[in-house]
C-alpha angles and dihedrals in degrees: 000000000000129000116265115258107259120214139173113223115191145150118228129246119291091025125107104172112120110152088098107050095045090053088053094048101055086054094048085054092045092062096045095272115137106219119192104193125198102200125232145297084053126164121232074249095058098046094045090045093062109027076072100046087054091035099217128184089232151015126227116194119183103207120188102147093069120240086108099144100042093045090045096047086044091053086049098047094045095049085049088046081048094055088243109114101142091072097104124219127225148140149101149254114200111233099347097074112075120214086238082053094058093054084049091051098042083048090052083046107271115155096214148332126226121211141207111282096025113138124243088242101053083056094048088052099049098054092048090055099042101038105022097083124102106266128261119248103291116224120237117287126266100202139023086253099060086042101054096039092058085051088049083053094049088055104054092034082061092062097042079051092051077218089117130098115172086210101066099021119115118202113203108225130217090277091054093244111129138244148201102235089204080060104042123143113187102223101187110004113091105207111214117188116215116190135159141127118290123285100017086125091260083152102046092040086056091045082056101051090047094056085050087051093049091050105048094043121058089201139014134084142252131207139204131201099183130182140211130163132269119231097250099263099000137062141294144247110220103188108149082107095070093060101050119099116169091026089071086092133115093239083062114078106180130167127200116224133180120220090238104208095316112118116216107077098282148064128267082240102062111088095053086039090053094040087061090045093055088050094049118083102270118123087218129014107203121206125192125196122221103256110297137208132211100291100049123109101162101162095043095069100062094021089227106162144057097225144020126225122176114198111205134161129220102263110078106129129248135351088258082055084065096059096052088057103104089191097055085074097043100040118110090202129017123207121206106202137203093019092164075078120109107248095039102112091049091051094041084057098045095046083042089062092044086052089062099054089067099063096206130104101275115166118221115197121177118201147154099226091188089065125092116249097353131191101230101048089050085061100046090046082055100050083045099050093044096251101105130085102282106034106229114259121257128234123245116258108250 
């Protein structure tokens, strides 16, 4: 089984219509196709940044304010700049593209221009035709990022390929040395796990933390290895991108993954895909789980991070609801989000007493992560970068 095509959806800067792309992305995902979308109101920056970090066969822009050729032909010119040329550029913009438009932008390199009235299968098909095929020979790579993003896809086409076996894989590092994956020891990145129910604001909490990172170090880089699930059988829609604001910077590499058939919160790939990313030059790798439920204990198997941190809000039900929460046993740290809500201070007490059950040094933040500067979030930055009270444990070198 092949992997999934993988394309970036977006809607360029100063454009807020939506409608659209939305419609056409639940019927890329329909048909099989992943889909990481980056939201709207994107720079030609923003898009090129991460069509590379996911390393897709296409892009796909939905244009209604006008400044088509120009945007398109930017987002062209930049990927080819980037050394990434085989990155492919398509898309539409109902009325506002001309027909005499469209012979200006595929001169200017554009794939293909949809316009108003095609049909959603006519665009699916499309897409499968023009960027289902194996890759050409790819030519070297121009940048760290490209680099490290094809080795992300060989990975995980390994494993759609059930080619794959963790014992007798090498992985080459950034150095270019190589490594046993079943003997890795990650010598700078810190891994931090980050699980929780849906939207408990896991995505907006990270994008946070990440603001607080870029601003306290001068130099240095992130990364994010972030999850969503895939339809069953079909494709999936990999949106944590369009909520991120202060991670769309160059110091931030993340890569969007589905969970491709496997329960648990990640994909069969992670562990190998994280294992590149620790060796890569990064002072914390992020990952973040699809939304989990009480069973779920997705980091403790493989024993793949450093820390644990479990996102909830304050409406989980009752107290019984508490003891069923696997996690709760196994979190270093537990967020309590959203705690502007109503029934917060009732929740941060009642999880505080099932803490304590525990006995063991367990670590309870509240916060309001869609707050600016927020409090919480200050202190949770600090217990994960080892300058709060209690320094975060370390894991055991495998």
């Amino acid at each position: 089984m092949a992997s999934p095509i993988r394309i970036l959806t977006a809607v360029p800067i100063c454009d807020g219509h939506d409608s659209a792309i939305n419609t056409i992305n639940l019927e890329f995902i329909r048909h099989g196709i992943e889909v990481i979308y980056l939201g709207y109101h994107r720079s030609v920056g923003d898009i090129v940044r991460a069509a590379i970090q996911e390393d897709v066969r296409a892009v796909g822009i939905s244009s209604y304010n006008g400044g088509h050729v120009e945007f398109f032909a930017a987002v062209v010119d930049l990927l080819r700049k980037r050394g990434a040329d085989d990155i492919k550029v398509f898309g539409g913009g109902g009325g506002t593209i001309t027909h005499d438009d469209v012979t200006a932008m595929r001169r200017k390199g554009v794939d293909q221009i949809f316009f108003a009235g095609t049909s959603l299968s006519e665009m699916v098909d499309y897409v499968r035709e023009h960027y289902g095929k194996p890759r050409k020979k790819r030519s070297r790579a121009k940048s760290d990022d490209i680099e490290l993003a094809r080795k992300l896809s060989e990975i995980e086409d390994s494993y759609a390929s059930r080619k794959h076996s963790t014992s007798n894989t090498k992985r080459p590092t950034s150095n270019g040395k190589k490594h046993q994956t079943s003997n890795i020891k990650h010598q700078t990145s810190r891994v931090i796990g980050f699980t929780g129910p849906g939207g408990a604001g896991k995505t907006t909490m990270i994008d946070e933390l990440v603001l607080r990172y870029l601003s306290g170090h001068s130099k240095g880089r992130i990364a994010i290895l972030s999850h969503d699930p895939s339809v069953i059988g079909e494709g999936a829609l990999l949106g944590d991108r369009a909520t991120m604001i202060n991670s769309q910077n160059d110091r931030v590499f993340m890569r969007s993954m589905a969970t491709r058939g496997q329960a648990g919160g990640l994909s069969p790939s992670t562990r190998d895909c994280l294992a590149l990313l620790a060796q890569s030059d990064f002072d914390y790798v992020i990952i973040e789980t699809v939304g989990t439920g009480q069973e779920a204990m997705p980091f403790q198997k493989n024993g793949i991070v450093d820390l644990t941190v479990l996102v909830m809000n304050p409406d989980y039900g009752s107290r019984l609801q508490l003891q069923k929460i696997v996690m709760l046993d196994l979190a270093d740290i537990v967020v309590v989000n959203k705690s502007d809500l109503q029934r917060a201070r009732t929740a941060h007490t009642e999880i505080e007493q099932r803490l304590e059950q525990n006995r063991r040094a367990q670590q309870l933040v509240a916060s309001v992560a869609k707050r600016h500067r927020d409090a919480g979030v200050d202190e949770l930055f600090d217990l994960i970068s080892g300058t709060g009270a209690k320094p975060a444990k370390r894991r055991q070198k495998r």
